[in-house]
C-alpha positions in Angstrom: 120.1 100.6 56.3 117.8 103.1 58.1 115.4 100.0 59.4 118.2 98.0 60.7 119.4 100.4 62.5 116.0 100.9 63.7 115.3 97.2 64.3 118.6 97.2 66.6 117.6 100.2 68.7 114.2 98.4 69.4 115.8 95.3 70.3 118.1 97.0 72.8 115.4 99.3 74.0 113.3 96.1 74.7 116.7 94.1 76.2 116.7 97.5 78.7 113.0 97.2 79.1 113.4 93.3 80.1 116.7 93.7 82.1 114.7 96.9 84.2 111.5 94.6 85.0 114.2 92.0 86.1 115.6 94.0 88.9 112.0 95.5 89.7 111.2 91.7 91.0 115.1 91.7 92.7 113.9 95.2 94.5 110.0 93.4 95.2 111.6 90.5 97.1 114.3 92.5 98.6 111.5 94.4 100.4 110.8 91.5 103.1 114.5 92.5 104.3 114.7 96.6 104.0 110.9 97.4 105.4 109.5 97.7 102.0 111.3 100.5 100.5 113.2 98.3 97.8 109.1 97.7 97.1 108.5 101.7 96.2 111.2 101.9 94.3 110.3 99.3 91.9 106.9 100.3 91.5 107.8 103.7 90.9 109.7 102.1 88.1 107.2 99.7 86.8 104.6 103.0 86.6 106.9 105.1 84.3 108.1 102.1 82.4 105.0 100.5 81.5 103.5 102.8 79.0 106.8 102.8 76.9 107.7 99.0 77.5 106.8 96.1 74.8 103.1 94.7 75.5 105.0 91.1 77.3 107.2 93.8 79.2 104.3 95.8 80.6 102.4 92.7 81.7 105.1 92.2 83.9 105.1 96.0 84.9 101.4 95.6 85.6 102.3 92.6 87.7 104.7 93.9 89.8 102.2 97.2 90.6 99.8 94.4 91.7 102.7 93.0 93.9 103.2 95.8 95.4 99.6 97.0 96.3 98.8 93.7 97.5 101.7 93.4 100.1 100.9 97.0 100.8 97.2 96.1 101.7 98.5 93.2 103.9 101.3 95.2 105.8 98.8 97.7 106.5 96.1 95.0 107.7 98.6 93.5 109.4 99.9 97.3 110.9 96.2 97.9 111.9 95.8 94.8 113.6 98.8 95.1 115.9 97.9 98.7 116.4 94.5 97.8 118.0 96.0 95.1 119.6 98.7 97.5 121.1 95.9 100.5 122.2 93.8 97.3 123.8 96.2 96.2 126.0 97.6 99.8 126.8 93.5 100.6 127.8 93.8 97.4 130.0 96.7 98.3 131.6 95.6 102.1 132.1 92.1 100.3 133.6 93.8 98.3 136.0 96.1 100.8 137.5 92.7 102.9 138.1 91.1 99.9 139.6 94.4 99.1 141.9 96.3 102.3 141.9 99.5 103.0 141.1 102.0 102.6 143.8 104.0 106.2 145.1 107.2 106.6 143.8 107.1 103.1 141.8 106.2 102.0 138.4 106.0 98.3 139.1 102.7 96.5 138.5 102.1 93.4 139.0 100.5 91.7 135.9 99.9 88.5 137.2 96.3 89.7 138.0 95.7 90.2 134.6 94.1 88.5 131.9 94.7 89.2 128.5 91.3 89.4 126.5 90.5 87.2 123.5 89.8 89.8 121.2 93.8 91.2 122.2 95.2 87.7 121.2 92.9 87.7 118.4 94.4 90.3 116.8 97.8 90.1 117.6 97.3 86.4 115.4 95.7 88.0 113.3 98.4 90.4 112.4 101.1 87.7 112.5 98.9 85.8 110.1 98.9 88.8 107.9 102.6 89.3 108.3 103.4 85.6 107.2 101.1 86.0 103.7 102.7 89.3 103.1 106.1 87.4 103.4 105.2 84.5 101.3 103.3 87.1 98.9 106.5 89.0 98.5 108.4 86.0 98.2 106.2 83.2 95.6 104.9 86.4 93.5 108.3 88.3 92.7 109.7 84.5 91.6 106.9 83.3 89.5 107.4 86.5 87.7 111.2 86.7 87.3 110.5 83.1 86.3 108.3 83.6 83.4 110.3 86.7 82.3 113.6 84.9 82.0 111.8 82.3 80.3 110.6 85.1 77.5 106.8 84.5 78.8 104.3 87.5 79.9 102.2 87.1 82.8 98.5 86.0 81.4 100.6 84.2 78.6 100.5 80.5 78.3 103.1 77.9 78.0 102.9 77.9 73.8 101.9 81.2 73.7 
């Protein structure tokens, strides 16, 4: 009697396990649309869970840290870029002001004597480049998990494993 009831707790404690990894991929994609914080809660959850969760759960645990560490890599590249791109253009702006003076009392310049500078368009591409893999990341990685989890597969795992 003892081991069924046994058997049944580990059954629902890996049903909970499964149903928790779930919602972490729900809370990875939701990130694209709350600035990533639907991301930190889920890997929060995926660290303390993974050490107690079934070996197929915790691949999917280990997955989703992966998720997130990779979309936080790109954001940041991404953040970075646009950054430098920003301070670039704000030096040019501050160097052509110098160069023509700013006008008493007004805080109009005219821009049409400016050029923006490849490496500034260069990086402002680059960080929208970065922004639209860190979109699909959050989007194609969080699915092909939920994907294989709902179909009782870890990630690593083949088809007839």
């Amino acid at each position: 009697m003892g081991s069924m009831l046994e058997d049944a707790g580990r059954a629902r404690q890996g049903e909970t396990a499964r149903n928790l990894a779930l919602v972490n991929y729900g809370l990875l994609f939701a990130a694209i649309f709350f600035a990533g914080v639907p991301a930190l809660i889920a890997v929060i959850i995926a660290y303390v869970q993974r050490d107690e969760a079934p070996a197929r759960i915790r691949s999917h645990h280990d997955y989703q840290i992966r998720i997130f560490w990779v979309a936080f890599a790109l954001t940041l590249a991404a953040g970075v870029a646009f950054l430098t791109a920003l301070v670039s253009g704000l030096s040019e702006l501050i160097a052509y002001t110098r160069m023509n003076g700013w006008e008493q009392h007004s805080l109009s310049i005219d821009v049409s004597q400016m050029s923006l500078d490849g490496r500034i368009v260069g990086l402002i591409v680059l960080g929208v480049i970065l922004s639209i893999l860190t979109g699909l990341w959050l989007i194609a990685a969080p699915a092909i998990g939920f994907i294989r989890l709902a179909s009782e597969r870890g990630i690593g795992e083949s088809p007839t494993s």
